[in-house]
C-alpha positions as CSV (number, residue, x, y, z in Angstrom):
1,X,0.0,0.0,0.0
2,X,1.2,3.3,-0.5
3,X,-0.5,7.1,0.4
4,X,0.5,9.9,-1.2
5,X,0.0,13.8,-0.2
6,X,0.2,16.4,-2.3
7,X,-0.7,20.1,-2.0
8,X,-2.2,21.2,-5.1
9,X,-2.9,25.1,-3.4
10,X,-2.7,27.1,-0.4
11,X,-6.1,25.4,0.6
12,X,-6.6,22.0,-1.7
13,X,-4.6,18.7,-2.2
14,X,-4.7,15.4,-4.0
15,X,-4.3,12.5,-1.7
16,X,-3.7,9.1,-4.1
17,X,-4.0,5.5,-2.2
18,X,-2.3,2.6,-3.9
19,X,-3.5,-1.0,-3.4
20,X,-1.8,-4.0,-4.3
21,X,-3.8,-7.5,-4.3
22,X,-1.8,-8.7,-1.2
23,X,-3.1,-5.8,0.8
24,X,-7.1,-7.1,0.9
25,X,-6.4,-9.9,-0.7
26,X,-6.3,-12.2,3.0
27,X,-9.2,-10.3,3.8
28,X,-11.5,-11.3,0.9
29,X,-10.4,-15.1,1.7
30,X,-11.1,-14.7,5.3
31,X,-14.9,-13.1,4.5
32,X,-15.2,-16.1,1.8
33,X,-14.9,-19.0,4.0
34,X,-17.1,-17.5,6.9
35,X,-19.5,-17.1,4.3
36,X,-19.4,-20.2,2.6
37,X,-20.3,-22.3,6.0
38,X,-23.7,-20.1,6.1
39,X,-24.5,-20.4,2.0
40,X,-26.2,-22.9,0.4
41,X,-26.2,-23.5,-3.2
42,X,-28.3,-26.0,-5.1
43,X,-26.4,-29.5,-5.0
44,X,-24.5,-28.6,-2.2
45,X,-24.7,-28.6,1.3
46,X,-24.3,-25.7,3.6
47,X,-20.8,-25.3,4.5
48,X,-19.7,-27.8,1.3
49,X,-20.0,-25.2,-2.0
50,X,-16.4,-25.5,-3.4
51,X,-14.1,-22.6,-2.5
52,X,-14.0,-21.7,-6.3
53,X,-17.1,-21.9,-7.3
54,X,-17.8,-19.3,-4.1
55,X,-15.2,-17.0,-5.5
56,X,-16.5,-17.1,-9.2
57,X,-19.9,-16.3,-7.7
58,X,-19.6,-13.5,-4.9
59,X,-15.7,-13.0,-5.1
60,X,-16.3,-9.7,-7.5
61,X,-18.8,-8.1,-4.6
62,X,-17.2,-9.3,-1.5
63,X,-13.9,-8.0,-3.3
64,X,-15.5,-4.8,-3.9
65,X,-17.2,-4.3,-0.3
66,X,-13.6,-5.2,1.4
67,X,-11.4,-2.9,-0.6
68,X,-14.2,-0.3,0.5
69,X,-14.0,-0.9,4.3
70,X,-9.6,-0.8,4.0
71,X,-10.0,2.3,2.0
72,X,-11.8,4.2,4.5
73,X,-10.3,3.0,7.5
74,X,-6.3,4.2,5.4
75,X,-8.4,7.2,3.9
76,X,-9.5,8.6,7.5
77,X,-6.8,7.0,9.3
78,X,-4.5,9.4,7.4
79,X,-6.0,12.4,7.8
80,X,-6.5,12.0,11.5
81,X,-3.2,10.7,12.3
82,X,-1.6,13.3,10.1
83,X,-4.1,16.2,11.4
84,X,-4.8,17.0,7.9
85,X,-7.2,20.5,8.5
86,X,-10.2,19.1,6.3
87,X,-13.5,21.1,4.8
88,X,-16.1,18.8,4.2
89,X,-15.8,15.2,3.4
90,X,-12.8,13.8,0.3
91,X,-14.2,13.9,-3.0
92,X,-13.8,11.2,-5.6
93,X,-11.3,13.1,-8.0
94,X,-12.2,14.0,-11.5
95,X,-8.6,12.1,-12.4
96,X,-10.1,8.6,-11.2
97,X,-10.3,6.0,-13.7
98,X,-12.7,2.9,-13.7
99,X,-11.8,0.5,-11.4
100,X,-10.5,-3.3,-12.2
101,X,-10.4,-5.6,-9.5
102,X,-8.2,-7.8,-11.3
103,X,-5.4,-5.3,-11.8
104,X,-2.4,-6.0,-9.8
105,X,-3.1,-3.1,-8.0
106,X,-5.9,-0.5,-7.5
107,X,-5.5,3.7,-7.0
108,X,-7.6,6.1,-5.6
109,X,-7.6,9.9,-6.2
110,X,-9.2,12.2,-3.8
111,X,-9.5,15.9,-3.6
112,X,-9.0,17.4,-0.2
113,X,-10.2,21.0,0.7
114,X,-8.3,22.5,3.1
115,X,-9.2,25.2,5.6
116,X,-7.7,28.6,5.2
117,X,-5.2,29.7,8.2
118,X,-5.5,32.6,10.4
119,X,-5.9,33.5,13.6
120,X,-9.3,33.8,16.0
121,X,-7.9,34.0,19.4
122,X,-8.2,37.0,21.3
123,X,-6.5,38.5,24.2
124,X,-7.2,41.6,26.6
125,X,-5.9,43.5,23.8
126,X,-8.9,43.3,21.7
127,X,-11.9,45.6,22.5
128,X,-15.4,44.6,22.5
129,X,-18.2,46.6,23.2
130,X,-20.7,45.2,25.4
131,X,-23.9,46.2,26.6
132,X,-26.2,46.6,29.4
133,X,-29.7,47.3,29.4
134,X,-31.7,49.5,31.8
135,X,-34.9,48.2,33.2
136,X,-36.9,51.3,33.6
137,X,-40.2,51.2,36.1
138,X,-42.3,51.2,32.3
139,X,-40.7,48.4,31.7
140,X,-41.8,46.3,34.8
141,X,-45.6,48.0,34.7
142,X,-45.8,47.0,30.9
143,X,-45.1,43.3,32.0
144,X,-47.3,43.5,35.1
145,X,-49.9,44.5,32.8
146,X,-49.0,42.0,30.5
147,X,-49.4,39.0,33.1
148,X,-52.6,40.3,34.3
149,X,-54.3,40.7,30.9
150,X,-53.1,37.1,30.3
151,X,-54.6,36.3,33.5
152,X,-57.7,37.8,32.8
153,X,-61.4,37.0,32.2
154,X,-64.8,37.9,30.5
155,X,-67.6,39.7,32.6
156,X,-71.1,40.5,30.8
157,X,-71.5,43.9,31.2
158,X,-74.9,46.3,30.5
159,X,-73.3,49.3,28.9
160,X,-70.9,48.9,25.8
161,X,-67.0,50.7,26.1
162,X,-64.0,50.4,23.2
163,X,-62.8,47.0,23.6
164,X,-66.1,45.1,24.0
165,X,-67.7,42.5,22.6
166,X,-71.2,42.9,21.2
167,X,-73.8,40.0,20.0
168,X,-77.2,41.1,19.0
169,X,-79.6,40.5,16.0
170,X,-78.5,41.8,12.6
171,X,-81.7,43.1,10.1
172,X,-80.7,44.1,6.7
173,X,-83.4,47.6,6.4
174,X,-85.2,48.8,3.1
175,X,-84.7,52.5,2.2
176,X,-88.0,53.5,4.2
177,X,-85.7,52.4,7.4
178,X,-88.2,48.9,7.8
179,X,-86.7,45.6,8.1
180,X,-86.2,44.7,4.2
181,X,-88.6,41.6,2.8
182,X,-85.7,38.7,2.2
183,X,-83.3,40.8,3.3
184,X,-80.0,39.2,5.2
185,X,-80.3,38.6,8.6
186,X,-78.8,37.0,11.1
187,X,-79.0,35.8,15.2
188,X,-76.3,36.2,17.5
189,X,-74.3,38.1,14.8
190,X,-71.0,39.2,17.2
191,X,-69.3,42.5,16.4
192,X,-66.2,44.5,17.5
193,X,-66.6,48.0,16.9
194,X,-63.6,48.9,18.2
195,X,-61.9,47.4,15.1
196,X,-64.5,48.8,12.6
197,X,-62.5,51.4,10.0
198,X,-65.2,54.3,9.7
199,X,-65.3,56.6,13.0
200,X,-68.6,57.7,12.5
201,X,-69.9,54.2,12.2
202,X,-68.0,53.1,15.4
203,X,-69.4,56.2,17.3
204,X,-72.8,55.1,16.9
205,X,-72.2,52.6,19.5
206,X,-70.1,54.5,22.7
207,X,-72.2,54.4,25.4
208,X,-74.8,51.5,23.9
209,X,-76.9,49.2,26.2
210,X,-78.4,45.6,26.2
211,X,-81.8,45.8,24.6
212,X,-80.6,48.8,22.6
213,X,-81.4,48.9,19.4
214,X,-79.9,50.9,16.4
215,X,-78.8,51.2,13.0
216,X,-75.7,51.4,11.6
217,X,-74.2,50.5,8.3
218,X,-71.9,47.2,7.8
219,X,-70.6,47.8,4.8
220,X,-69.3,51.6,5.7
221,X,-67.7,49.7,8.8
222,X,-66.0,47.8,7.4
223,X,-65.0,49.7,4.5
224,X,-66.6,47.5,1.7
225,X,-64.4,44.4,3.1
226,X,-66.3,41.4,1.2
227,X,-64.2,39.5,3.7
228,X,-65.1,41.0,6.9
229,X,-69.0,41.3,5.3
230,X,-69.4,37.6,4.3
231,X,-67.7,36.9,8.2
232,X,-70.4,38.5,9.8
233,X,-73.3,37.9,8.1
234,X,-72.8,34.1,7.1
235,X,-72.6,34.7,4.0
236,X,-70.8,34.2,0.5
237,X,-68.6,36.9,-0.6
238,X,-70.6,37.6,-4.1
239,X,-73.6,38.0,-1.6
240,X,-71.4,40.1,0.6
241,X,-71.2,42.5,-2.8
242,X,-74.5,43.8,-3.0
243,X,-74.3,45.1,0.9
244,X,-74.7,48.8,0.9
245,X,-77.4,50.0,3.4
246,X,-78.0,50.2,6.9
247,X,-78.9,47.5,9.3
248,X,-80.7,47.0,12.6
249,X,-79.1,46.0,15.1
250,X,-80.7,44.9,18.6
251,X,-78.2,43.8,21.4
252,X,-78.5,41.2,23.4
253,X,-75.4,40.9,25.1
254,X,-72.0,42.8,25.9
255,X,-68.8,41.0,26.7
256,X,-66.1,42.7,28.6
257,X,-62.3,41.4,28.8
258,X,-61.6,42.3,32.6
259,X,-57.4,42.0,33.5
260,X,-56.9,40.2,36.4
261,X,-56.1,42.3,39.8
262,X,-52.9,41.8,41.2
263,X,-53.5,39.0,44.0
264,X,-52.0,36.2,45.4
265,X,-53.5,33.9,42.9
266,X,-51.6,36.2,40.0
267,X,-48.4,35.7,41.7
268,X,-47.8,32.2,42.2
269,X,-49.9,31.6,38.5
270,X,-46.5,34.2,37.0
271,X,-44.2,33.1,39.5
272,X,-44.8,29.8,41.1
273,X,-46.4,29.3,44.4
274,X,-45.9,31.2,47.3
275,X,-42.6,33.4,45.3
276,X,-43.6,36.4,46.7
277,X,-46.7,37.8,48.7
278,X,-47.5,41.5,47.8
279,X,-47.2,43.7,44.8
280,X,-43.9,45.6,45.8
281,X,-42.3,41.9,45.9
282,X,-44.3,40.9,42.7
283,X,-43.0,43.7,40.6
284,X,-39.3,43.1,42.3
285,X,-39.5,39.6,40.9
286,X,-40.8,40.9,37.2
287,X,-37.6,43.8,37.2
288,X,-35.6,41.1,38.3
289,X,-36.8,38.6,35.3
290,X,-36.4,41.6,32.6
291,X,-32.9,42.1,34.4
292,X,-32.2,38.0,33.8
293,X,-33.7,38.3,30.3
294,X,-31.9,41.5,29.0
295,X,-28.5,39.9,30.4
296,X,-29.4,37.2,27.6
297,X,-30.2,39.1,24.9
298,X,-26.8,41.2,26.1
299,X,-24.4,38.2,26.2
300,X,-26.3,37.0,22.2
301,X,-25.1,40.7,20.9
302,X,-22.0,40.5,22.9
303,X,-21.4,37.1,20.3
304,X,-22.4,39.2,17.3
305,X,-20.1,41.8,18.0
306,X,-17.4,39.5,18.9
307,X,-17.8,37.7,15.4
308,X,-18.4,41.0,13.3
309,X,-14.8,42.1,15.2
310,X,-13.2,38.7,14.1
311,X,-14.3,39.1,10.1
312,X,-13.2,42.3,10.2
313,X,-9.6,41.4,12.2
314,X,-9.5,38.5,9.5
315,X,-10.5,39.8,6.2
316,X,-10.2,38.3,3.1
317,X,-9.1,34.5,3.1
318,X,-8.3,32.3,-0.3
319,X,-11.2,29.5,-0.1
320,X,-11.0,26.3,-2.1
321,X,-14.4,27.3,-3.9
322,X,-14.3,24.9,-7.1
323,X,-13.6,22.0,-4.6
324,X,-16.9,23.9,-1.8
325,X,-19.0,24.2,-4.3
326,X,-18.8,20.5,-5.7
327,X,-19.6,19.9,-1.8
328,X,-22.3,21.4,-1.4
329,X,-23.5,20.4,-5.1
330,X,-23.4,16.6,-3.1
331,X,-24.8,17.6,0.1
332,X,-28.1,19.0,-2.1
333,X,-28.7,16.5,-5.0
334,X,-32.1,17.8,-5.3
335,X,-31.0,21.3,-5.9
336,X,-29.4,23.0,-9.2
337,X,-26.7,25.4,-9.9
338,X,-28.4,28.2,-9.1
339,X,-29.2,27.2,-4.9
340,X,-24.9,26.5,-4.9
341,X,-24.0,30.2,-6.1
342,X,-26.9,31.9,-4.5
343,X,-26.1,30.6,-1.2
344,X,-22.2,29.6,-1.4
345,X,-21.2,32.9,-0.1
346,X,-23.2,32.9,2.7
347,X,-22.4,29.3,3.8
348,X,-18.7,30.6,3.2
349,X,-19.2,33.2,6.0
350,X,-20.9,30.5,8.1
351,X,-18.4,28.2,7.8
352,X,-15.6,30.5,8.7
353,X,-17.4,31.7,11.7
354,X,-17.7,27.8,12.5
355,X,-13.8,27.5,12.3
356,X,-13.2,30.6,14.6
357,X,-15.6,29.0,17.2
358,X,-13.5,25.8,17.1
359,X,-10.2,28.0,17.6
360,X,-12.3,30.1,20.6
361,X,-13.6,26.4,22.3
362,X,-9.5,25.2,22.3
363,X,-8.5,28.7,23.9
364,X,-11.2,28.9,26.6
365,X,-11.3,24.9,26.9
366,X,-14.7,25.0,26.7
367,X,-16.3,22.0,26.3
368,X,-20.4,20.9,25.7
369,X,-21.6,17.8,27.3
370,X,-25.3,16.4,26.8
371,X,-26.5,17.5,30.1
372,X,-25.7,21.1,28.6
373,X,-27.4,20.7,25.4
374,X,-30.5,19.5,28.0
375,X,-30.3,22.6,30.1
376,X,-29.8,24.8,26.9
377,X,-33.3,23.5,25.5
378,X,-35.1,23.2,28.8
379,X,-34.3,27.1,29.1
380,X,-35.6,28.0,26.0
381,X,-38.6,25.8,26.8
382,X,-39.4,27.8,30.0
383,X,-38.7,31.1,28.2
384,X,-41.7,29.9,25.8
385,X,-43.7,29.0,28.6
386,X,-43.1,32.5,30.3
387,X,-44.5,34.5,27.1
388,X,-47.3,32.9,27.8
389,X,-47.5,34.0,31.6
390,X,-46.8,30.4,32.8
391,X,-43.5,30.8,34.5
392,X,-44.4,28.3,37.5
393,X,-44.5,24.9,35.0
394,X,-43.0,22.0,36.7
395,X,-39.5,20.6,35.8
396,X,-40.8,17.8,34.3
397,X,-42.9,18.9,31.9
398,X,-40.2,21.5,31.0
399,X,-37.7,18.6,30.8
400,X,-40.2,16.6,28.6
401,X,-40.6,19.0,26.1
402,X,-36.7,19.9,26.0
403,X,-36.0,16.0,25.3
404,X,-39.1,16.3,22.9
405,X,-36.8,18.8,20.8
406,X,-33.5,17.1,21.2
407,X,-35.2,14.0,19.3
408,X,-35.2,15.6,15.7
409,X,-31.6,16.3,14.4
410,X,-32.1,20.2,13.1
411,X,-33.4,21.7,16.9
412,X,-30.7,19.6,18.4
413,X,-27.9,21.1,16.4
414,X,-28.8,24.5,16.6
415,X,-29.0,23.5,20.4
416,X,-25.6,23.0,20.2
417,X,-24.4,25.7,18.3
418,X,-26.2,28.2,20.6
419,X,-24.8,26.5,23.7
420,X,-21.4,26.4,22.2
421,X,-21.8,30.6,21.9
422,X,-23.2,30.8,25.7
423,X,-20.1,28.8,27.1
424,X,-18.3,31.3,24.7
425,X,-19.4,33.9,25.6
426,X,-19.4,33.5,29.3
427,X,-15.7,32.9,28.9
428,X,-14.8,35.5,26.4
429,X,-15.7,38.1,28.7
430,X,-12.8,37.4,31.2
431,X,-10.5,37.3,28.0
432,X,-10.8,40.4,25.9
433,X,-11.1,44.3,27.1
434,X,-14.9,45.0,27.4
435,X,-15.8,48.5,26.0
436,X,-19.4,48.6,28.4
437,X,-22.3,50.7,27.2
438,X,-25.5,51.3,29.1
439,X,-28.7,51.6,26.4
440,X,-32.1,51.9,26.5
441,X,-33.9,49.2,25.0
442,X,-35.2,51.0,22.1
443,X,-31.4,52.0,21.6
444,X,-30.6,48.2,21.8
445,X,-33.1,47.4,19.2
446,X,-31.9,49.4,17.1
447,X,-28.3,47.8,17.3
448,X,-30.0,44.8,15.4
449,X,-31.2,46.6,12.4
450,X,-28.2,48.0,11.3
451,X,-27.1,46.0,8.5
């Protein structure tokens, strides 16, 4: 057997692997006899089907499957024991010629494309900015509010206000103002006026009662919406077309979304049972959760800024592209040309970012277990769970859902790559110079839409 190396560029190479016959060939004998005591051919007892007449029959494929397994275990043996800095898997090279197992010997070409070097790491002389977030008393009363809408509930009321829900009987009425002779109508017909697009029209009903009866015109509401018309009325929208007059309308109910007051009940539903046990503690516990979730959001721009620095400390790098592109040309057999040069130079900027995490994970010695990757998801779980006000949801059912996501191979792996930036970020604060700055969070926003 014999490997060659060969650079062919900064960032390719050719690696050939020479087989003779006597370097598989004791394999291929070894795999015939243990498969000759399990085969049965007709005339011939298991175990008794001459050696030759086994060869002449599955010598070619058991050939063929053993030179396979030798060439990847030389193949990747190689590059691991030789630390060969690798992009993407070897490629068959365009050189290769058809193979003949009878040869006296049998050579493999690959292409190899290597990564580009530079330098990630970062010391105490490199300045990042980093940013804190103030948690103004707005801030907390917004989520307090938020909570305690969430927590709310419905209350019939007797006298309608903006916001309310209103069901009543809908009569379509003739131009004399009289209920119209197979004219539309329709029973517990529910409206929101507060969402209607003519003022006038929704002014007709501040201050309405149950009972009440008035007119009002649907199709000015609602600006001539066919949609919103056909909705209301139950009907199609070609019918909803010839709506253009006024209606009666006789109420018969008012609905009223009432927030939840801020009581013990409110707490341990936001917070978990018995957290906290008055509204100065409550709204402690919220400032303290915005605190926790800014510090988050701070430490995820804290990684942008640390990669935007890196690409621009970095700058331009020579990529094996030809050898990339026939990459990702195999990794997507199911889509053309155009997907590889639309999207090669953004996996290019991925991939770079990729290899400057490696380098940042052997400075820091960071390392991500499985019982990270767990925690990772179970705290995006509860952060789900807590826009939805339930921040009290037992660890279990957190835990089941995390393992839920770590089950399909996409959710797991961006699992990984964002707990991979936490653990870097975390330790890449005690290694470069942080340049801090104290924002708003309007300010902070804003950081995100600069291009």
């Amino acid at each position: 057997m014999n490997i060659q190396f060969e650079k062919t560029s900064g960032v390719a190479a050719e690696l050939t692997i020479t087989f003779e016959k006597a370097d598989y060939q004791e394999r291929v004998e070894k795999v015939l006899k243990d498969y000759r005591k399990k085969v049965s051919l007709p005339g011939f007892r298991p175990g008794q089907v001459p050696l030759s007449l086994m060869k002449k029959r599955f010598g070619g494929e058991i050939t063929a499957e053993e030179v396979q397994k030798l060439l990847s275990e030389k193949l990747y043996g190689y590059l691991r024991e030789n630390k060969v800095d690798m992009l993407g898997d070897p490629l068959a090279s365009e050189k290769q010629e058809p193979l003949d197992f009878e040869a006296a010997e049998l050579r493999f070409i690959f292409d190899i494309a290597l990564a580009p070097q530079f330098d990630a790491k970062l010391s105490a002389d490199d300045k990042i900015p980093y940013y804190s977030i103030k948690v103004t008393d707005e801030m907390v009363d917004g989520q307090v509010k938020a909570y305690a809408q969430r927590a709310g509930h419905y209350d019939q009321v007797e006298s309608y206000q903006e916001g309310d829900m209103i069901k009543g009987h809908l009569a379509e009425l003739d131009a004399a103002g009289n209920v119209k002779e197979g004219g539309f109508q329709k029973e517990d017909a529910v409206i929101l006026p507060g969402y209607f697009k003519n003022e006038d029209e929704k002014k007709k009903f501040d201050g309405v009662q149950v009972n009440t009866v008035i007119t009002w015109n649907p199709a000015v509401a609602y600006d001539h919406s066919t949609i919103e018309l056909s909705s209301l009325l139950g009907i199609t929208k070609e019918e909803a077309e010839t709506i253009t007059g006024d209606f009666s309308y006789q109420i018969t109910e008012i609905t009223r979304y009432v927030a939840s007051a801020l009581t013990q009940e409110l707490f341990d539903q936001v917070l978990g049972e018995s957290k906290v046990s008055s509204e100065a503690e409550f709204r402690a516990a919220i400032k303290l959760q915005l605190e926790n979730q800014f510090a988050e959001d701070a430490q995820l721009r804290f990684m942008i800024d640390v990669r935007k620095y890196l690409e621009g400390r970095i700058g331009q790098l020579e990529w094996p592209d030809t050898l990339l592109k026939r990459i990702m040309r195999a990794n997507n057999p199911d889509k053309g040309e155009e997907y590889v040069e639309q999207n090669y130079e953004g996996s290019i900027k991925e991939l770079l970012w990729h290899l400057a995490k490696e380098q940042l994970a052997d400075q820091t010695g960071i390392k991500v277990e499985q019982e990270d990757v767990l925690e990772t998801a179970k705290r995006q779980t509860r952060m789900q769970f807590a826009q939805y006000g339930m921040g009290n949801v037992p660890d279990d059912i957190i835990t089941n859902y995390a393992n839920e996501q770590l089950k399909k191979r996409e959710q797991t792996e961006a699992l990984v790559a964002r707990c991979v930036e936490e653990k870097l970020g975390l330790a890449l604060k005690d290694v470069v110079k942080l340049t801090k700055k104290s924002v708003t969070l309007e300010e902070f926003n804003k950081l995100f839409q600069e291009k």
